[in-house]
C-alpha positions, 0 to 999 in steps of 0.5 A, spaced: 388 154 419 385 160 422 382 160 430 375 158 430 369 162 430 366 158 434 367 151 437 362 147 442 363 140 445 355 138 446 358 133 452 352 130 457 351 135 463 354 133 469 346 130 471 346 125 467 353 122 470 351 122 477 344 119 475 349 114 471 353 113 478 347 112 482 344 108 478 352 103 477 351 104 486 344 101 486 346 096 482 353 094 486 349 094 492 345 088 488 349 084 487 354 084 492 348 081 496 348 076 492 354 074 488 361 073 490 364 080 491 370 078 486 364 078 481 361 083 484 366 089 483 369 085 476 362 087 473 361 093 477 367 095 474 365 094 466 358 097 467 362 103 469 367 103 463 360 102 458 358 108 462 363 112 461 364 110 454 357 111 452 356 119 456 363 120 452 361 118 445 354 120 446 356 126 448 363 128 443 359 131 437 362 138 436 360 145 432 365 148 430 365 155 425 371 155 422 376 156 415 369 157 411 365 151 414 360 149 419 361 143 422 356 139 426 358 133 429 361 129 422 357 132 417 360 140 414 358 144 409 361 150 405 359 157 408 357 159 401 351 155 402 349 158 409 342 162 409 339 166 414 340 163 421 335 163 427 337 162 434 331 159 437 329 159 444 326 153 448 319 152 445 321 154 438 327 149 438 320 144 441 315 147 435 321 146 430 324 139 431 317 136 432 311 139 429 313 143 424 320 140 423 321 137 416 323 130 415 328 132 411 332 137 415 339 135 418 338 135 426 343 135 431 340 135 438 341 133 443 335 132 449 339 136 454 340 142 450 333 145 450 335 150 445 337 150 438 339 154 432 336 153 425 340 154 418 337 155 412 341 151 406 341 155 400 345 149 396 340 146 390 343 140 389 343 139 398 336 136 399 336 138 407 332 144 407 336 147 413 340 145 419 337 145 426 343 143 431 343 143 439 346 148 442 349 151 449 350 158 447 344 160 441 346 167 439 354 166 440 353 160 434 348 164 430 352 171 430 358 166 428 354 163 422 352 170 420 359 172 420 361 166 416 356 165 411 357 174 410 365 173 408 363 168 404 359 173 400 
């Protein structure tokens, strides 16, 4: 198995957690008002866990450029069925995953990553006309696809 080309986690960024821990405060404080601290603390401790669970599964999917395949999340496809590839800023990913978007398409996105890339799918027998995945790092992605989908030329 070769290096990656490419590999992302789109984990949530660190303000959702502290949104999600500020929230789990406010909801201690009332209930530590009004029911026995045992209850309290015993149910502040499983809404923390459902919380870190939730952010961590949420936030597990992967893209990965490697060995031929593009990987997004569960979802893979040969390199030979790679198109062209477009990195997209902020108000393309926007235009494109809304009023422009395909019913068809394959999407990962993710509302924290404002920016994306577009794949388009050369394979006749795949029904989705392109991907459209979420991503930190457009350009390094794009070149990473580019790269793949050539040597698979």
């Amino acid at each position: 198995m070769s290096t990656p080309g490419y590999d992302e986690r789109l984990s949530v960024p660190l303000r959702w957690w502290v949104q999600g821990i500020m929230f789990e405060a406010t909801l201690w404080l009332a209930m530590i008002v009004s029911m026995p601290a045992a209850l309290a603390w015993g149910l502040t401790a499983a809404i923390v866990a459902l919380l870190v669970l939730a952010f961590n599964a949420y936030g597990s999917a992967r893209l990965v450029v490697a060995d031929g395949v593009l990987r997004a999340g569960r979802a893979r496809i040969e390199a030979t069925y790679l198109g062209t590839v477009e990195a997209l800023d902020p108000e393309a990913t926007r235009r494109v995953a809304g009023m422009e978007a395909d019913a068809r398409a394959f999407l990962l996105l993710r509302p924290y990553l404002k920016r994306a890339v577009k794949v388009q799918i050369v394979d006749p027998a795949d029904p989705a006309p392109y991907w459209l995945l979420s991503t930190r790092h457009p350009d390094r992605l794009a070149a990473a696809i580019q790269s793949l989908a050539a040597d698979a030329r």
